[in-house]
VEXMAR-641680 format. One record per residue (C-alpha): x, y, z. Coordinates in nm, 4 decimals. Layout:
        u        v        w
        X        Y        Z
...
END
This chain:
        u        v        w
   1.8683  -2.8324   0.8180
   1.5292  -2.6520   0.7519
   1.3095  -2.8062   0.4871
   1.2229  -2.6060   0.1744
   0.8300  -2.5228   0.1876
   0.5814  -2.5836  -0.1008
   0.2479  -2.5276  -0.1298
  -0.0318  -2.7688  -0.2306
  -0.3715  -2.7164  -0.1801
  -0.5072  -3.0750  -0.1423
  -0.2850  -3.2130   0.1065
  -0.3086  -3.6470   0.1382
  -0.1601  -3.9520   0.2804
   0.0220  -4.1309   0.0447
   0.1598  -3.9865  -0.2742
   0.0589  -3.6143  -0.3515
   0.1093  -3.4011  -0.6803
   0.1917  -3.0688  -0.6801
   0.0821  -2.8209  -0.9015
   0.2861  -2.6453  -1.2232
   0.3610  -2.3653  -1.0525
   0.4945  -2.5271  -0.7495
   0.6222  -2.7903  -0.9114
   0.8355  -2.5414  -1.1468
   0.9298  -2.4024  -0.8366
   1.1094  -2.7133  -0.6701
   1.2813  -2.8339  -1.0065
   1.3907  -2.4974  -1.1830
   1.4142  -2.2482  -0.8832
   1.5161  -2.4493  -0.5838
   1.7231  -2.7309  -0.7909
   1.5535  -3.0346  -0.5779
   1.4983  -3.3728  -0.7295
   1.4139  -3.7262  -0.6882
   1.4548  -3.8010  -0.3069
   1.4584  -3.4460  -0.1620
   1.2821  -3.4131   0.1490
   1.0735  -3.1206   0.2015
   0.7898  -2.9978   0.3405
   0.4041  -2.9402   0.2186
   0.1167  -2.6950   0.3791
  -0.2308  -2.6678   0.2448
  -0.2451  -2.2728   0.3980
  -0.5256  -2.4565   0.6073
  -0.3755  -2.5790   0.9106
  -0.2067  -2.9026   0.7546
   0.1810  -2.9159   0.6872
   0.3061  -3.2328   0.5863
   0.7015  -3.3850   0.5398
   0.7855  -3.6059   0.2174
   1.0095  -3.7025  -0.0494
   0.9691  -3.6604  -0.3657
   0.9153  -3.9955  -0.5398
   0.8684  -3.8249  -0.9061
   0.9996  -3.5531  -1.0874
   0.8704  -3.4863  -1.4573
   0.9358  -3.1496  -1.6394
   0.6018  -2.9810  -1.5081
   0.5048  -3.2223  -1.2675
   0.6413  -3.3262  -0.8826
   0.5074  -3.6148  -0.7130
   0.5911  -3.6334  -0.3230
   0.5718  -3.9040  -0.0791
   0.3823  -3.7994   0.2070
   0.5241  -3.9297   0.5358
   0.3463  -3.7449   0.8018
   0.0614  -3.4718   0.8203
   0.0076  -3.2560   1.1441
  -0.2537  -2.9878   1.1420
  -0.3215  -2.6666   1.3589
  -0.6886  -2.5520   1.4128
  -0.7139  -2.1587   1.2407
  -0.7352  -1.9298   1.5347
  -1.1350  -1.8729   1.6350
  -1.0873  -1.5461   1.8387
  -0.8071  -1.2233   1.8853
  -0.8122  -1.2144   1.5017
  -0.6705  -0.9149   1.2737
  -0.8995  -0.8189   0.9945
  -0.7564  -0.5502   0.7533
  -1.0395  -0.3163   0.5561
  -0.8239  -0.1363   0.2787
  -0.9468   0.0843   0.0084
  -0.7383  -0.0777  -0.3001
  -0.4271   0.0975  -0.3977
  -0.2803   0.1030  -0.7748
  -0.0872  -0.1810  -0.8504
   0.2293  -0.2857  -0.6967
   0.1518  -0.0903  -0.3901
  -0.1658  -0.3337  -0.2981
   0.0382  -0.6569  -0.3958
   0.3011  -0.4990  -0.1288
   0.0420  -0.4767   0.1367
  -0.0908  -0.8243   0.0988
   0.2270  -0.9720   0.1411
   0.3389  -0.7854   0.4422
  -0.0289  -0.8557   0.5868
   0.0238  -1.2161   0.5230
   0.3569  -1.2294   0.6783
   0.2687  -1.0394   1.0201
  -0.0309  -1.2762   1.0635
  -0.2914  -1.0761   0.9684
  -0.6063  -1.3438   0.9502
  -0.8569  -1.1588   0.7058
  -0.7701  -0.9002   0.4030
  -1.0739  -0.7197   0.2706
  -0.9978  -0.5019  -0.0607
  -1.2779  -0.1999  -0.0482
  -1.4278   0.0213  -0.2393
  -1.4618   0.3701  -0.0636
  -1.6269   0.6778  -0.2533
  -1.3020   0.7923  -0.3531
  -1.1014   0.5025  -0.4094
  -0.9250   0.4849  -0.7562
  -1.0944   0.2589  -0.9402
  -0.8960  -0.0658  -0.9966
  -0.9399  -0.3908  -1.1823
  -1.1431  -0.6518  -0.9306
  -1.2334  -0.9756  -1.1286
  -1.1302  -1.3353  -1.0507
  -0.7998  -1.2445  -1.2008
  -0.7553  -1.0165  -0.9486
  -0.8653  -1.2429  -0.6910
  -0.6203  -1.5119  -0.7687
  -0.3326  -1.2279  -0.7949
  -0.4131  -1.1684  -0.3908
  -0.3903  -1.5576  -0.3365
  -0.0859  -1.5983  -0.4903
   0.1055  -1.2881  -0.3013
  -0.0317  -1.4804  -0.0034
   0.0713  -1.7777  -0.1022
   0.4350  -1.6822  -0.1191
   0.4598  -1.4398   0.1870
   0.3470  -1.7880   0.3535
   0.6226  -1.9938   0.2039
   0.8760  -1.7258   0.2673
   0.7537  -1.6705   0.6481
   0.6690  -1.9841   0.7576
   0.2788  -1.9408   0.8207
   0.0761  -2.2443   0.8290
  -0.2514  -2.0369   0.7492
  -0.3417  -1.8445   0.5220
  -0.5000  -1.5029   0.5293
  -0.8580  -1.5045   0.3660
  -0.8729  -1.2482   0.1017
  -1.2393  -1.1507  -0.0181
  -1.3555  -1.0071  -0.3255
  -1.3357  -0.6082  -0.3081
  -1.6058  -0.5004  -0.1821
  -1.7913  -0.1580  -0.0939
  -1.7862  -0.0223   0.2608
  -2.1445  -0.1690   0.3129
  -2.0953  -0.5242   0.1794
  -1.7594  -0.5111   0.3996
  -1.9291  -0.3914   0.7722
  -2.2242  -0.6432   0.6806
  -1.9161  -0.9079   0.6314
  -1.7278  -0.8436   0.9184
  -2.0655  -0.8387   1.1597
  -2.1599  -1.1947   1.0103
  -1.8274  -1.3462   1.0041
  -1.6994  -1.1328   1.3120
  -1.9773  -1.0818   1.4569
  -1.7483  -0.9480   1.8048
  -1.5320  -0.7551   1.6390
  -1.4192  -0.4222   1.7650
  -1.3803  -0.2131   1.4572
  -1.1297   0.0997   1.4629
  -1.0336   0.3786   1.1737
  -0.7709   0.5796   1.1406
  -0.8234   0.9660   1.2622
  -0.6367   1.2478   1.3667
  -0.7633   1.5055   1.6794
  -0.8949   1.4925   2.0524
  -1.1617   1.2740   1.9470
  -0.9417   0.9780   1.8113
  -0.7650   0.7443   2.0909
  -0.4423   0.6226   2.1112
  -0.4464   0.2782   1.9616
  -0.2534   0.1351   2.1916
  -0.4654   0.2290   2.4582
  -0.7387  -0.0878   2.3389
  -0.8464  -0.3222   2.5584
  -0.6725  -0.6030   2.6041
  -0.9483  -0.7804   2.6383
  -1.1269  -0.7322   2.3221
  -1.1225  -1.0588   2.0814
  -1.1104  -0.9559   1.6772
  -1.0352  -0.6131   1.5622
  -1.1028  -0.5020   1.2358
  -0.9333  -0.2136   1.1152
  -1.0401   0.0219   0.8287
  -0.7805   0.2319   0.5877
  -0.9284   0.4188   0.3393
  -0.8480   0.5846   0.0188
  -0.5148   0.9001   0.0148
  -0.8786   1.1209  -0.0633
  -1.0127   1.0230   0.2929
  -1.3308   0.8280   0.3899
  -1.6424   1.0631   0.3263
  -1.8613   1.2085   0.6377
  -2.1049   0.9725   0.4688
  -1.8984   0.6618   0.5230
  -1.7644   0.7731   0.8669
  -2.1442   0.8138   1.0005
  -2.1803   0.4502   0.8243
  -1.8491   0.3288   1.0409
  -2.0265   0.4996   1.3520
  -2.3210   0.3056   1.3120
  -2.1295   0.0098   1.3440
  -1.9737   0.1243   1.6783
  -1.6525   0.2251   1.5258
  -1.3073   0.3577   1.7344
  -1.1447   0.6190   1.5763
  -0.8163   0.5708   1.6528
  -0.4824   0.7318   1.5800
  -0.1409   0.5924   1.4797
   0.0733   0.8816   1.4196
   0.0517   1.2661   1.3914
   0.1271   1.1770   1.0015
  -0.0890   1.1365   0.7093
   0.0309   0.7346   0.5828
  -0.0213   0.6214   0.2332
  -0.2909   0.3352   0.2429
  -0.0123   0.0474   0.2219
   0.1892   0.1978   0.5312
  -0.1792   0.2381   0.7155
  -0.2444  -0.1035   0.6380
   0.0948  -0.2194   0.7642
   0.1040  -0.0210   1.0691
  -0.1867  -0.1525   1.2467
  -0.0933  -0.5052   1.1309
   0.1803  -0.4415   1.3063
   0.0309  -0.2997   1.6018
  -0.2733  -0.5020   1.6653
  -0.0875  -0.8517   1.4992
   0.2278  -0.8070   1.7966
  -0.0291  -0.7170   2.0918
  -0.2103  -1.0240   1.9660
   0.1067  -1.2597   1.9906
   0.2646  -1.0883   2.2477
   0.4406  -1.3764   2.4596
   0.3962  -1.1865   2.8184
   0.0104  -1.1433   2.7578
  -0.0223  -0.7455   2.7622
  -0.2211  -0.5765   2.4812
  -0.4481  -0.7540   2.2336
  -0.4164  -1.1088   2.2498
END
């Protein structure tokens, strides 16, 4: 029988304590006590089996018994450049994201994004969507999930932390390619969705500078959510694709 899934972010040999939220989780939600075996990731690589030893009203303890770890993938990774989206539509996205195996979310600011809340509150909101897509798919790793940030501060991210990334936007006409028709050889792709208003000439000159593909995905104009989604989709199955074709 598969093993129920909780998170904890410090992951350790021995005995481990989960956190309230998690721990509310396994004793109210899931109905697990004192000697149920389940399982443990950090969303770093690490997923451990144990037993819970303890069981307190807001507190779990679990018995570690074993800890293997996968490496996070250095190269073919999906980076996703959103304009932010009102409300439920956003938390939507970031669980879908997280669940196709999309490796980096970056909320952005575009000229004519609707302005939306972006503190640490928001922040942790993102983490915790993740968090649960995780659980629910089985994913070992979690998506990173920056602070929103404005079409500059994104590119200069993605060139320093992807520094081989191809990056693509969506487009319509002659001039925009077929995004299936990438390379397969071309390691991460980061791909930018802007705001229902469009991105600005401004910003698109900005994407050019960065050697940006425009690329289309359907004769349709998508809502930034199904964007988003669409070339997870896309670029997250030619990645993972089992035969080798398409972005790997």
């Amino acid at each position: 029988m598969k093993l129920i899934r909780f998170y904890c972010e410090n992951i350790c040999s021995g005995v481990t304590e989960l956190d309230a939220v998690e721990s509310h989780h396994l004793l109210h939600v899931m109905r697990l006590g004192v000697g149920s075996e389940i399982e443990l990731f950090d969303g770093k690589g690490a997923l451990a089996k144990g037993v819970v030893c303890e069981a307190k009203r807001k507190s779990v303890r679990v018995e570690v018994e074993n800890i293997e770890k996968t490496a996070p993938r250095t190269e073919k990774r999906v980076i996703i450049a959103a304009s932010v989206a009102k409300g439920q539509r956003f938390d939507w996205m970031i669980s879908k994201c997280t669940e196709l195996g999309v490796d980096c979310i970056v909320p952005v600011i575009f000229e004519r994004t609707v302005k939306q809340a972006t503190g640490i509150s928001y922040i942790n909101r993102c983490n915790k969507l993740a968090i649960s897509a995780a659980k629910q798919s089985s994913r070992l790793l979690l998506p990173i999930i920056t602070k929103p940030l404005d079409i500059n501060e994104c590119l200069d991210y993605i060139n320093k932390e992807y520094s081989n990334a191809t990056i693509v936007f969506g487009g319509f006409g002659k001039e925009s390619s077929g995004i299936v028709s990438l390379s397969n050889e071309i390691s991460d792709v980061a791909a930018f969705i802007g705001p229902e208003g469009g991105i600005t000439a401004d910003e698109e000159k900005k994407l050019g500078e960065f050697g940006a593909v425009k690329v289309r995905l359907t004769d349709t104009i998508l809502r930034i959510e199904t964007a988003s989604v669409a070339f997870a989709s896309i670029l997250c199955t030619f990645r993972d694709d089992i035969n080798g074709q398409g972005v790997r």
